[in-house]
C-alpha positions as CSV (number, residue, x, y, z in Angstrom):
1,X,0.0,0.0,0.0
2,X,2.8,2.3,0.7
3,X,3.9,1.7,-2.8
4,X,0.3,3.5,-4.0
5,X,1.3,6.7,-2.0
6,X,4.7,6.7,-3.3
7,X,3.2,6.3,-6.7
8,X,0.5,9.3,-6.1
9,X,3.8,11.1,-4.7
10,X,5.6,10.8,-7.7
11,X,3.2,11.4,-10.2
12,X,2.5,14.7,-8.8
13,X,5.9,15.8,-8.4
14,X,7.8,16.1,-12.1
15,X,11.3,15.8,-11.6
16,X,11.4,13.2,-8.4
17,X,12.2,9.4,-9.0
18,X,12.3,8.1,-5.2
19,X,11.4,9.1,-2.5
20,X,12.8,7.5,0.7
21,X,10.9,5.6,3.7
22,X,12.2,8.6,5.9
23,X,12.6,11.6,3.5
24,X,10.4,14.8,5.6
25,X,7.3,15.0,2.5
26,X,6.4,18.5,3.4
27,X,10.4,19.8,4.3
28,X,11.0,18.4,0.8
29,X,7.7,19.8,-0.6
30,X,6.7,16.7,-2.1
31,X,3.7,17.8,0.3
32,X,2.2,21.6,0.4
33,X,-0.4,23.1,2.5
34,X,-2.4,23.1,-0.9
35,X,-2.4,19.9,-1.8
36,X,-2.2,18.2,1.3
37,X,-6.6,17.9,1.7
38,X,-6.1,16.1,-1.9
39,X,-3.6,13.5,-0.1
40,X,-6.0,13.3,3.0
41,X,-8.6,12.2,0.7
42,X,-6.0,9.8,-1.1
43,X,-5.0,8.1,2.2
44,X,-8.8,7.9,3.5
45,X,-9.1,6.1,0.3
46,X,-6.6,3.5,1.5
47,X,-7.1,3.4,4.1
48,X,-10.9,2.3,3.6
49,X,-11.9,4.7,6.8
50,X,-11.8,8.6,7.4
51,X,-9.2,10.1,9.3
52,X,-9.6,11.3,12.4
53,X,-7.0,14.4,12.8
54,X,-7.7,15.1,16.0
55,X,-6.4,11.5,16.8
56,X,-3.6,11.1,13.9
57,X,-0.5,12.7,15.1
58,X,0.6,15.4,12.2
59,X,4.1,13.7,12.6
60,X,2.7,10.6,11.2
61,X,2.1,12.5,8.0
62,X,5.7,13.5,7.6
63,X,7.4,10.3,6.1
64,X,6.3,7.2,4.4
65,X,7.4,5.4,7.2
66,X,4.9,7.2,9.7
67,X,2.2,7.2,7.2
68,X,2.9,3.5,6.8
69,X,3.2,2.4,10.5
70,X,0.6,4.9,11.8
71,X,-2.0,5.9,9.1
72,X,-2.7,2.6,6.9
73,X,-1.3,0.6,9.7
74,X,-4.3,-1.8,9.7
75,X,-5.5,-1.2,6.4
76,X,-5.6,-4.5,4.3
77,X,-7.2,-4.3,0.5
């Protein structure tokens, strides 16, 4: 699954090829305040649930990695 968000990562960011398990999405602005309510609605998506914000930590946001562990962590399709 974390493949998918790398994916939706990439294909909205001309120019990158990777992007690493611990690379900072919005300090490398792979992420930005605008398009960060797109990628909400992305990971709700995959995660087959809506996030609850007020419970997610905004640090699990940051990297793959937290997204991964902390966000989809659960999620099976």
């Amino acid at each position: 699954m974390i493949d998918e968000v790398r994916s939706w990562l990439l294909a909205r960011n001309d120019g990158v090829t990777d992007i690493g398990l611990d690379e900072d999405l919005i300090d490398s602005r792979l992420i930005d305040s605008l398009g960060f309510p797109e990628f909400l609605l992305f990971l709700e998506e995959l995660a087959g649930r809506e996030l609850d914000l007020g419970q997610e930590s905004v640090v699990a946001f940051r990297t793959l990695r937290g997204i991964r562990d902390r966000v989809l962590a659960g999620a099976g399709r």
